[in-house]
N, C-alpha and C positions, 0 to 999 in steps of 0.2 A: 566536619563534612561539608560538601559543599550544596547550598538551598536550592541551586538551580537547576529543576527538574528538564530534564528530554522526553520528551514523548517519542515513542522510535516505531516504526514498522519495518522486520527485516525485508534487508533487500536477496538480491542469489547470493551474493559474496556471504554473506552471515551466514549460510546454510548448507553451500556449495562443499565437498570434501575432498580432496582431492587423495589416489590411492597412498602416500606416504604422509596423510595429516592420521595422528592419534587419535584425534578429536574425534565426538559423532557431529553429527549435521545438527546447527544451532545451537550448540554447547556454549560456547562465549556468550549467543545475545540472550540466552536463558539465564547466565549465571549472573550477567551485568543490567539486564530491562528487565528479567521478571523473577527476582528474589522475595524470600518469604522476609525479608525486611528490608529497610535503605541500611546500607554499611557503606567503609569505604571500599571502591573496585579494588580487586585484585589485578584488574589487567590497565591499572591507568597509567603506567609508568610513572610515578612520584607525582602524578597531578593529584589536586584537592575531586573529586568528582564520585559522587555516590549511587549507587545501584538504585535501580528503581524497582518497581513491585507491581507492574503491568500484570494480568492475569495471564496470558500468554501468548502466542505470536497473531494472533487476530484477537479481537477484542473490540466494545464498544468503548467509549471515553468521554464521559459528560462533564463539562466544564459552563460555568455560567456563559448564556447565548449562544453555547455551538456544544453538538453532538459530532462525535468523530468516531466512523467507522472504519476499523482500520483491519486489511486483508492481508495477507501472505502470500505472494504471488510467484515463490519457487526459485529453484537454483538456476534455471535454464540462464544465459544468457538473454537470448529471444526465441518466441515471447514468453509472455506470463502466462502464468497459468494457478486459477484457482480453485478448480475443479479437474475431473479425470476427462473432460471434454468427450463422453463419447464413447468412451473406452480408449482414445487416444493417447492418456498417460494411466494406465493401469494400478502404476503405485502410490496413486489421489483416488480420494472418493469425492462426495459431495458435501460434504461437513460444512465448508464454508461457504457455499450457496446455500444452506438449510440454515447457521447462521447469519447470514448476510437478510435474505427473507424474512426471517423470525425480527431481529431486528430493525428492518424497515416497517412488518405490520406492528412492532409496538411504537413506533415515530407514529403510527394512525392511530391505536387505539389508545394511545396516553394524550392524543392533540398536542405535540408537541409543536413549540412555536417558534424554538429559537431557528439556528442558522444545521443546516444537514450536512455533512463532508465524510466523504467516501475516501478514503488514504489508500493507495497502493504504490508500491513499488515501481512498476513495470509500468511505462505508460499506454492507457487504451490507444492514445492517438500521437505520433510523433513524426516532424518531417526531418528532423534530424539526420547526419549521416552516418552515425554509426550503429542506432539500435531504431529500429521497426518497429510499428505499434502492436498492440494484441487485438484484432477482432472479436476472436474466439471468446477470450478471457471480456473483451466489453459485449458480448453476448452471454455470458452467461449475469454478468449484474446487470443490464437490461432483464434479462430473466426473472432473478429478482425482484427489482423495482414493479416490474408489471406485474407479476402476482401477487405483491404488497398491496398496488396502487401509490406508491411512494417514488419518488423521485430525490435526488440530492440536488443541495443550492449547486455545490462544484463538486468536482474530482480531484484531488491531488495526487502526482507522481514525481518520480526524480527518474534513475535509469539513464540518460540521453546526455548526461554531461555536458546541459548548456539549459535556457530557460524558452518556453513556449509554453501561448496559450493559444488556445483555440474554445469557439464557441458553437456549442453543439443545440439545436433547436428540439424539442421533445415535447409535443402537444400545447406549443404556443410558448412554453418556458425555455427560456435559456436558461444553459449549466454548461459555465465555464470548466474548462478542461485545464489543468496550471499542471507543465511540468518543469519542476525544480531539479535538475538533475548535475550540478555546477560545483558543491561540495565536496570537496576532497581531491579533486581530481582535475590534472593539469596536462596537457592544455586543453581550452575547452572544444568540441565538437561544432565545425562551420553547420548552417543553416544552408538547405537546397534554397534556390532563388525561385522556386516552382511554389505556388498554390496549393495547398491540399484540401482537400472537401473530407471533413471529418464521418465517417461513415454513419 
């Protein structure tokens, strides 16, 4: 089996169904990220690559000097969504702001010291030209964060098929915004030559 671990957060394509797929929605990243043991994958096509045992598709991940909280941010194309926003996506509830919250007050009540990262899919902020950022989706982990009193160092995404950062100002602290979204996918997405002011 192979040693080297992926840490994964699904993206819409892992979860997305389309009406002629057998499948249900996240069947593949359930059977291959979050297995009741590491084995070898069934879906690796003859590579060495072994299943991981993630608790399930959000989750926290404590590794020496960095916590990583990592969200699910839905099939949609654009945007993400990690909540029902409202009543706006009816078939979400709030599970993962009630997790995401619970999780930040114990980054306070344990004084944790190392590095905080917030992982999602979808990027909150993106000048990319093929996918939009999520306001909504970065309101509701603002949300969060302030009734924690918690804050993350950064935010990590992919989504945008190309790389951007952006730095966002939050009561005097910066928290880098890094979307990694380059992997797999060719060709990469040009950059507007416009400015954006991250909301």
């Amino acid at each position: 089996m192979n040693p080297s671990a992926i840490i994964e957060i699904p993206g819409n394509h892992d979860g997305i169904v389309y009406p002629t797929d057998p499948a249900t929605t996240l069947q593949a990243y359930l059977r291959n990220f979050c297995a009741s043991a590491p084995a070898p994958s069934p879906d690796a096509g003859g590579l060495s690559r072994t299943t991981m045992i993630q608790p399930g598709v959000y989750y926290t991940f404590d590794a020496p000097f960095v916590r990583i909280l990592g969200v699910y941010s839905n099939v949609l194309e654009d945007p993400g969504v990690i909540s029902d926003q409202g009543g706006t996506y009816p078939t979400l509830d709030q599970r993962q702001i009630t997790f995401l919250t619970t999780a930040l007050k114990r980054v306070k009540s344990e004084s944790y010291a190392g590095a905080l990262i917030i992982a999602v899919h979808h990027p909150p902020f993106t000048g990319g030209t093929n996918h939009g950022g999520s306001p909504l989706m970065l309101a509701d982990i603002d949300s969060a964060c302030t009734a924690a009193g918690v804050w993350p160092h950064a935010v990590f995404s992919g989504h945008a098929h190309n790389y951007q950062r952006y730095t966002r100002l939050v009561n005097a602290f910066q928290i880098p915004f890094m979307v990694a979204g380059c992997g797999g996918h060719s060709p990469l997405s040009s950059m507007r030559s416009t400015v954006r002011t991250p909301y």
